[in-house]
Every structure is written in structure tokens, then in C-alpha cells.
C-alpha positions in Angstrom: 82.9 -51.3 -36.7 83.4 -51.1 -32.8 85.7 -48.6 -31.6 88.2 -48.7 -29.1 86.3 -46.8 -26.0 87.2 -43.3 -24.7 86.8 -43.4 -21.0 89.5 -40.5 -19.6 87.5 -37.8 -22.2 89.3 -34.6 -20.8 87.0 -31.5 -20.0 83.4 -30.8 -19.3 81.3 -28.6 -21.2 78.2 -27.6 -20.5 75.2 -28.4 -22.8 74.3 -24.7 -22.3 76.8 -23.6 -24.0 76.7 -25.9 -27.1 74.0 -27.9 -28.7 76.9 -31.0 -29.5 80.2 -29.9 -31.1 80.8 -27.0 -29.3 83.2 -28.2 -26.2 86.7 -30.6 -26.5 89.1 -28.5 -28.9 91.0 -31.0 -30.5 88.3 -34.1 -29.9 87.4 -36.7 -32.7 83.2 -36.3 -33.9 83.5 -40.0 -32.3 84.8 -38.8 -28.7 82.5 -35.5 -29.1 79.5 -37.6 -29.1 80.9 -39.7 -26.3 81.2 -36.8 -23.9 77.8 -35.1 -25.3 76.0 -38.7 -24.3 78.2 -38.5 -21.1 76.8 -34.6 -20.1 73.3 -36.0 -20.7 73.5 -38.6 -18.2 75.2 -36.5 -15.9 72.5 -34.3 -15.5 69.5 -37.3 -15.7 70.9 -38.9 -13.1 72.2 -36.2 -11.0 75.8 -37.6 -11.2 79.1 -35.9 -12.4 80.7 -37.0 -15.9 83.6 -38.4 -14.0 81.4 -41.5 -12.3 80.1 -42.6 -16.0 81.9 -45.1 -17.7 81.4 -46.5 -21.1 80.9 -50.1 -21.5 80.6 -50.3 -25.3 80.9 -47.7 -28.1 80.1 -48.7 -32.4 79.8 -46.9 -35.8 77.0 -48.5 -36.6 74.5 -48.2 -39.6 70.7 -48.0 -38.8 68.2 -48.9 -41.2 65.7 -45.7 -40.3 65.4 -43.1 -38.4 64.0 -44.3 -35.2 68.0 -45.3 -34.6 67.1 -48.5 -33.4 64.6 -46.8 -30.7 61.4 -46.9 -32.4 58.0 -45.7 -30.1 54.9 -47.4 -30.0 52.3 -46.2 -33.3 55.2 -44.0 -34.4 55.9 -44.5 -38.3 59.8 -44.0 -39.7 61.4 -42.7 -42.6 63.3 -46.1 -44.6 66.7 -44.2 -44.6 69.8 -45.8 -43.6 71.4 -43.5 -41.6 75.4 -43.6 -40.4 75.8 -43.1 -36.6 77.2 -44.3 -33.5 75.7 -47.2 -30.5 77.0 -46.1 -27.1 76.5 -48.1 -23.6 77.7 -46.2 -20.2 77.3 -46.9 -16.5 76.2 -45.2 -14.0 74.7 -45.8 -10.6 75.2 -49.5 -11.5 73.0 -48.8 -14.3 73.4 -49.7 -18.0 72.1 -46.8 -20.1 71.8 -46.9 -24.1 72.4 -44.2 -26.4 71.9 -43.8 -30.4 71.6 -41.5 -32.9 73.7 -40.2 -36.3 77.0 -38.6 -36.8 75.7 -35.2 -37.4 73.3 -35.2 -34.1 72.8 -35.1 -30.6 73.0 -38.7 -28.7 69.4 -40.1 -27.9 68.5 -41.8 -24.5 67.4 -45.0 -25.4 64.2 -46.3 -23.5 63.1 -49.3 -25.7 58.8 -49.1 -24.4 58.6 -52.9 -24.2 57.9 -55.6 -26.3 54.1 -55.4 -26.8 52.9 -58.9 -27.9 51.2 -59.5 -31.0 51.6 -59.5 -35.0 54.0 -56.9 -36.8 55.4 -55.9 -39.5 58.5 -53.9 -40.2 60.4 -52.4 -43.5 63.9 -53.8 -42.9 66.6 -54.2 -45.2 64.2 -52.7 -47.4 61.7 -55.7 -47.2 58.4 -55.8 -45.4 59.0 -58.5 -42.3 56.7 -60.1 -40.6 57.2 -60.8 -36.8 55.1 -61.7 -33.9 56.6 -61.3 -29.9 54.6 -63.4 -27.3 55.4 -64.3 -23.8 57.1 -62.5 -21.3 60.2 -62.0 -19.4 64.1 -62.0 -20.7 63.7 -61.3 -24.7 64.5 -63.9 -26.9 64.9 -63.9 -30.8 64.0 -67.3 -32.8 66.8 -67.8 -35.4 64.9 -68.4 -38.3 65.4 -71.6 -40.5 65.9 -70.9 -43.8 65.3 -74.0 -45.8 61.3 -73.0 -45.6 60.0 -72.6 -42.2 57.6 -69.7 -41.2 56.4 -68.4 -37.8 54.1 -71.3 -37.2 56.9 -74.0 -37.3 59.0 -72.2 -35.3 56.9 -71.8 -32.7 55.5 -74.5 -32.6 59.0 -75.7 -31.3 59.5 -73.1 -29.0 55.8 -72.1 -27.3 56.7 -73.6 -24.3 59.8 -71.1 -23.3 57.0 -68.0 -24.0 56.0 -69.2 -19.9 59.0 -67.1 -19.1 60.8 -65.2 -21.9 59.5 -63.0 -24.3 59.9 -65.0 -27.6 60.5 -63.0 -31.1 59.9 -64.8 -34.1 60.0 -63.7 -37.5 59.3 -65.1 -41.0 62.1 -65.2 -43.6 61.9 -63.6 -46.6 59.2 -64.7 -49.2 57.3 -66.7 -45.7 54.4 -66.2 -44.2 54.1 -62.8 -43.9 56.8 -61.4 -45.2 57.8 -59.9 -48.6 58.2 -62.3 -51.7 62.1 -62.6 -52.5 63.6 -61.0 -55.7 66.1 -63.0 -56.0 67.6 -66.5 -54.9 70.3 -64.7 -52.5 67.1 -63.4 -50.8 66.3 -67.2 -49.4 70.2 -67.7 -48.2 71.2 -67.8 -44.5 73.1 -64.9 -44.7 69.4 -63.0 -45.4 68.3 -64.7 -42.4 71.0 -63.3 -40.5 70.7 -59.9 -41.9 66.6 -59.5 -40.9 67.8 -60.9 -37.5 69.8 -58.3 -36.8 67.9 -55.4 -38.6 65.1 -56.6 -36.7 66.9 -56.5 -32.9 67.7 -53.1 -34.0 64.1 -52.0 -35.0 63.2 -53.2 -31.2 65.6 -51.5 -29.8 67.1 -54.3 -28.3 70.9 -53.5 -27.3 71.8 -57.1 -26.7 69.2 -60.5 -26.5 69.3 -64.3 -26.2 69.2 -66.4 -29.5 68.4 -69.7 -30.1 68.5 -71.6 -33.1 67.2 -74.8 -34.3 69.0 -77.5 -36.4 69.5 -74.9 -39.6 68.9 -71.9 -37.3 71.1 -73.5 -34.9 73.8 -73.3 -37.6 72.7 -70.1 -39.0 73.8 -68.8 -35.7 76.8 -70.1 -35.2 77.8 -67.5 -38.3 75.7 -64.7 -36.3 78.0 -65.4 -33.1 81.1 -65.4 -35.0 79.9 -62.5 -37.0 78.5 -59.8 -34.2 78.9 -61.6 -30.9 78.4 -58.0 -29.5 74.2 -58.2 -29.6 74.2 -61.9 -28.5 73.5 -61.9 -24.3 73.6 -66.0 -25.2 73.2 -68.6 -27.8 71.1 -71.9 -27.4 72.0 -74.0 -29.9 69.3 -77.0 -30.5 70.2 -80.1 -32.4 73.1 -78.1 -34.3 75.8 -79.0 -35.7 79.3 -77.0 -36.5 79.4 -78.6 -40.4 78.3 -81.1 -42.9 80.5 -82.0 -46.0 80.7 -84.3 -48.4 82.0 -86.7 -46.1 79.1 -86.0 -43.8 76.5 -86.8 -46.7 78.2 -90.0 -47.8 78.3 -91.4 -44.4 74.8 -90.4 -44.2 73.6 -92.3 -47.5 75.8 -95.7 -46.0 73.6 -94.9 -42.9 70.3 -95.0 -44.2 70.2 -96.2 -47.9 66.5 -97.0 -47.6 65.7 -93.2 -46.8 68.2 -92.0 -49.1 66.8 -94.0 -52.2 63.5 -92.8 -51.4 64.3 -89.3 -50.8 66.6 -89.6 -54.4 63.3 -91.1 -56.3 61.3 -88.2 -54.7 63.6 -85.8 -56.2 63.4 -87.3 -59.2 59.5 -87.2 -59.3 59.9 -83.6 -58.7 61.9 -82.7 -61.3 58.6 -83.1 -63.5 58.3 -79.8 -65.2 53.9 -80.0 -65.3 54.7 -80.1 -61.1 53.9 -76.3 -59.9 56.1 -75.0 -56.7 52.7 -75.3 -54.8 52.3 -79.1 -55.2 55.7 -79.6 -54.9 55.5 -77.6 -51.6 52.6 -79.6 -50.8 54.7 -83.0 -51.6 57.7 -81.9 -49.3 55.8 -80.7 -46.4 53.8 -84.2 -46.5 57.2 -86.5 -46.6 58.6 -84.4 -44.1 56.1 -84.9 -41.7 55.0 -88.2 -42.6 58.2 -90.0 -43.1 61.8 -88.2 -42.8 60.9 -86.1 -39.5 59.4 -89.1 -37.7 62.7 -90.8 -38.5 64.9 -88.1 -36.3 62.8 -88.6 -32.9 63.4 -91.1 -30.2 59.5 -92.6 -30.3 58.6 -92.4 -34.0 54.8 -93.7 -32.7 54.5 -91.0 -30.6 56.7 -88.8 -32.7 54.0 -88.1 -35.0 51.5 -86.5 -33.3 54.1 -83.7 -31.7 54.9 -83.0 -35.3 51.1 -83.1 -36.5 51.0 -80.5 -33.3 53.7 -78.5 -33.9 54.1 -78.5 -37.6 50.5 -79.0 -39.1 49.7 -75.4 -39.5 53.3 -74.2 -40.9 53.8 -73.1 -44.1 56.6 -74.7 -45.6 58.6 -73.6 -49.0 60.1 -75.8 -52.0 61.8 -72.9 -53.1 64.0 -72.0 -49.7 64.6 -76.2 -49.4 66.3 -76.1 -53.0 68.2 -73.0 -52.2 69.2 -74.2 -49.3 69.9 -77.4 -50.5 72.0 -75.3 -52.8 74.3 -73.7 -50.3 75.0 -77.1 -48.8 76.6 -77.8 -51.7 78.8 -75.5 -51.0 79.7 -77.5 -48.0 79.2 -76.3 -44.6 82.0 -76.4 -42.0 82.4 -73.2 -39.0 85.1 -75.6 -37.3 87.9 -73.4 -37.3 85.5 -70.4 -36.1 84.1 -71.8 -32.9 87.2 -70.9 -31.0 87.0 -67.6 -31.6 83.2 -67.3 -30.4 82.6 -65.8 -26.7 79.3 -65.6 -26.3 77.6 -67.9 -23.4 76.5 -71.2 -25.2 74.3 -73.9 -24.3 74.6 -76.7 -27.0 71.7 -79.3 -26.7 72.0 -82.7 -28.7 69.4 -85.8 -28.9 70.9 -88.9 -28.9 68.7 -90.3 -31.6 69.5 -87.9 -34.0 70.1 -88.9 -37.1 73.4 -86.3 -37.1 75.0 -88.0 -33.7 75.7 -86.4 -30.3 79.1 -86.9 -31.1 79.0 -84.6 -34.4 76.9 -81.7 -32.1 79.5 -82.1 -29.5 82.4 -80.9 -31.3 80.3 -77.5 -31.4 80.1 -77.6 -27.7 83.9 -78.9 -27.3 84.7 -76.1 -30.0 83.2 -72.8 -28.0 84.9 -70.9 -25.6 82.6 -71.0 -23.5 79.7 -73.6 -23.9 77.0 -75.8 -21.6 76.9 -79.5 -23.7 73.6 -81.3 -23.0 72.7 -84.7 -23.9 68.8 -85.3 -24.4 68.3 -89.1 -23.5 65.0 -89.7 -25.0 65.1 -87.2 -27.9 66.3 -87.4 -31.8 66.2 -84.5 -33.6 63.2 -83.0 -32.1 64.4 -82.1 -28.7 61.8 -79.3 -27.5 59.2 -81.6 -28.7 60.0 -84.9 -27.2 61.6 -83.9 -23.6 59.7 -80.6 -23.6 60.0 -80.5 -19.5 64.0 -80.7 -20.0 64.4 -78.5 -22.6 62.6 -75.3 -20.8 64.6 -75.7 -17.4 67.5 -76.0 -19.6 66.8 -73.3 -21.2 65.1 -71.1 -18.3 68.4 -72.3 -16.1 70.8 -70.9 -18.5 69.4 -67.4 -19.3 69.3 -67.3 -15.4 65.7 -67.2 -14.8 64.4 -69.5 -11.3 
């Protein structure tokens, strides 16, 4: 829940006096902490209280108690724990500050991203995550039909030149902790590691990007917290898919839909285990439905071999997934709303048209719509040297 920032806090109390609730008669616990944070700072940097300002103030609920601020080889109690996110300024500075309700206001310093292979208890599931480049940080979106690290960055490597790339696996992928339950394989579990994650890094804010589900996936995060995203990149994304959508796309391509229909069918055979059928899927998807969506489906098949050969993919997520688009799928009347500092990036062989993706970009407040000449649904893969200066160009780095 944000709340409404306090920046004409009267008084100044000295932390000698009191540990935290001792100064402001009359004060809210919300404003106390505000000034406590404030009287910190003040004597870090050497600055009177007046000169700090506060950028951004939240009740927020962290999942342990490193409050979002963990420290290299330190291990954290799994408690969620109530408190408060605070931003001020001073010296042209942006400095962070967490903690509870009930305690003193912490100094954020995140330590870096280290890269390498993690894994953290969030949402009280063991997630697996790997962080490799360096530069701005950016989090990978995860896709939630059945996609682990591998596939993922397999379409994103090349951006690791310059940004400090953060993947993670979805729940019951790669590394991480089997699901309990279907809702465990939904986008909105996708979402919720996401963020549990950025706030085990100590991240205050970071670039996402998102790739066709993912990319949809986080239209919902934007509209949902747009106060952690710095930027969105949305890649080969689209704002919804009905019914409509789906029986435009079977009048489209009946050859692909027949076969994909018959393949269903053959997989409805109750002797088939989920591992052959995951076996089956990962093998039509590479061998005939993906090589459909890209520009050069000769070519096409060797940047999938590449970037998709060693991925782990999941029958399971696909059905559930496959479930929620029954559901229909349509964030039209949301994109309006979003203010977070889009690029929107469409192929124009893609099986979904540019048109579809551009009423994404036409729908933001504030969006960068790029057409990808030579590219279908596989945009990083087939004009690799476009998509990274796009990309690089956007988040600002030369």
C-alpha cells in the first residue's frame, strides 16, 4: 500500500535521545520512521534533516528478515514480516531504507549482484536463479507455459554484454521447488516470485523484459506495482488473445491447427507419462510450430537448436497455461493506466501480427513501438544485432 509522503515532518530529535519512537508528540508510527530514517541520513551524510527529501514511502510486506537487504553468505529467518520501504534524497543522491514497523530504519546498501547459481526460499518455495553479466540490472520475466533458465537465456545472452541479466526458474522448473498445486504453475505465481525475488536482491527498482508470455505476464506486473519497474521491454507481446483471436488463428493456418488438434488428441492417451509427453511437446515445438513464427524458417532452426536445445520444457505448465487462456486474455482497458517507460518490439512475421502488438504500444502511456523487418516471433534470435542496441539504447546505456 504506498502512502502519501510526509516531506514537512515538523521537529528534530536527536537519536541520542531516543532509540526510534521517542521524538514527534502527536506523529503517526508511519511519519516516526520517516523522520528516524531522515536523522540517520542526516548525520551519514553530514547534512541537516531539512535538505532530505523523500522520493517514495510503502507499507510493504517482506518475505524474511533480511528486509529486502540480504548480505553476501548471510542466511534469513523465512518470516514475513510487516514494515515500511522508504527512498530520500540527499546530495543528489537516492538512498534506500527498510525495516519493520516495530524497528529502527536500515540503510540499504544492496552488495552487488554476484554472478552465478542461487537459490532463495521465497513465497515459501525454494527458487532457483542465476545473475550473469554486468551493468544496469535486469530481471527476465519468466514464461510460464514451461520454460526454465536455459530457454530464457538462451533468448536473452546477448544483452548480459552490458546489463546484469536475472533469470529465474518458475515454480516446479529447473531448479526450483515442485508445485503443490495447479495455481502454483499460473502467471500470477510467476509474478509473485518476480517480485519476492527483486526484494530478496535488494533491488529498489529494475528493468524487465518479457518475452511473448512473459511479455504478457508483465503487462499485469506494470499495471499491478509499476513502482519497482525502472522500464518494461516487451518482446513479441501482445495486450490479449480471445476467442476471436483463436478462431482467426485456426482460418489462418488450418494445416498447423489440424496437426496441432491431432497431437492433442494423441496425447490424451492415458499409458503416455508427463515425461514423454514433455518429450513430444518440446520436439514439435522445436521442429515444427517454432520454425513456423521466424522470418527464415531454414535458418530458423538452428537458432532454436541453439537457443532452446538444452531447456527443459513442461507438459504440465503448457496445459495450465493453456488453461488460463481459456479464460481469455485481454489487458486492453489497463494499458492506459500503465506509466512505466516501455519499449514494445514486434516481428513482422509473427504469426500474432505487428498490428495486434501495436495496439500494446498505441495503448501505453508512454511506449517506444519497434518493428523488426526480418524477424517472426523470435526477435532476439533472428536480428540479434537490432534487438541489443534496442535494448541497450532504451535503458540508456552508449
Amino acid at each position: 500500500m504506498l502512502v502519501k509522503p510526509m516531506r514537512d515532518l515538523a521537529g528534530v530529535c536527536g537519536l541520542a535521545l531516543v532509540a526510534l519512537w521517542g521524538c514527534g508528540e502527536g506523529m503517526t508510527k508511519q511519519e516516526k520512521w520517516i523522520q528516524s530514517a531522515k536523522e540517520d541520513l542526516s548525520a551519514h551524510l553530514g547534512v541537516p534533516v531539512v535538505e532530505l527529501e523523500v522520493e517514495d514511502f510503502a507499507e510493504v510486506v517482506w518475505p524474511d528478515t533480511s528486509f529486502g537487504c540480504p548480505e553476501p553468505g548471510m542466511n534469513y529467518a523465512q518470516m514475513i514480516q510487516k514494515g515500511f520501504r522508504l527512498v530520500l534524497t540527499g546530495k543528489g543522491e537516492q538512498y534506500a531504507y527498510h525495516g519493520g514497523q516495530d524497528q529502527a530504519p536500515i540503510l540499504c546498501k544492496p552488495a552487488g549482484l554476484e554472478n552465478g547459481s542461487f537459490t532463495a526460499r521465497l513465497n515459501d518455495f525454494d527458487i532457483h536463479y542465476e545473475v550473469h553479466g554486468r551493468g544496469p540490472v535486469m530481471m527476465a520475466l519468466a514464461n510460464s507455459w514451461g520454460l526454465d533458465i536455459a530457454g530464457i537465456r538462451g533468448m536473452f545472452r546477448g544483452l548480459e554484454e552490458n546489463v546484469t541479466m536475472v533469470y529465474f526458474d518458475p515454480r516446479g522448473m529447473g531448479g526450483s521447488e515442485a508445485v503443490r498445486e495447479d495455481g502454483d504453475m499460473s502467471m500470477a505465481a510467476v509474478r509473485a516470485d518476480f517480485d519476492a525475488l527483486r526484494q530478496h536482491l535488494g533491488l529498489e527498482r529494475v528493468h524487465a523484459i518479457g518475452w511473448s508470455n512473459g511479455a504478457a505476464n508483465l503487462i499485469l506486473l506494470a499495471a499491478e506495482h509499476p513502482e519497482i519497474l525502472e522500464s518494461a521491454t516487451f518482446v513479441n507481446g501482445v495486450a490479449s488473445y480471445t476467442e476471436e483471436d483463436s478462431a482467426e488463428f485456426a482460418d489462418r493456418f488450418p494445416d498447423l491447427s489440424a496437426k496441432y488438434l491431432a497431437f492433442m488428441q494423441e496425447m490424451a492417451d492415458e499409458f503416455l507419462t508427463d515425461e514423454i509427453r514433455t518429450e513430444r511437446v518440446k520436439e514439435l515445438w522445436l521442429t515444427e510450430f517454432f520454425p513456423l513464427q521466424m522470418a527464415d524458417r531454414g535458418a530458423g532452426r538452428s537458432l532454436l537448436d541453439e537457443a532452446f536445445g538444452e531447456a527443459q520444457f513442461s507438459w504440465a505448465h503448457g496445459q495450465y497455461a493453456n488453461h488460463e487462456s481459456m479464460a481469455g486474455f485481454d489487458t486492453r482497458d489497463q494499458l492506459a493506466s500503465i506509466t512505466v517507460r516501455s519499449l514494445v518490439i514486434a516481428g513482422a512475421y509473427d504469426m500474432s501480427s505487428p498490428a495486434k502488438v501495436k495496439v500494446l504500444a498505441d495503448g501505453l502511456s508512454d511506449s517506444v513501438y519497434v518493428l523488426f523487418e526480418s524477424s517472426g516471433h523470435f526477435s532476439p534470435l533472428e536480428e540479434p544485432e537490432l534487438f541489443e542496441s534496442m535494448v541497450f539504447d532504451f535503458i540508456g546505456i552508449e
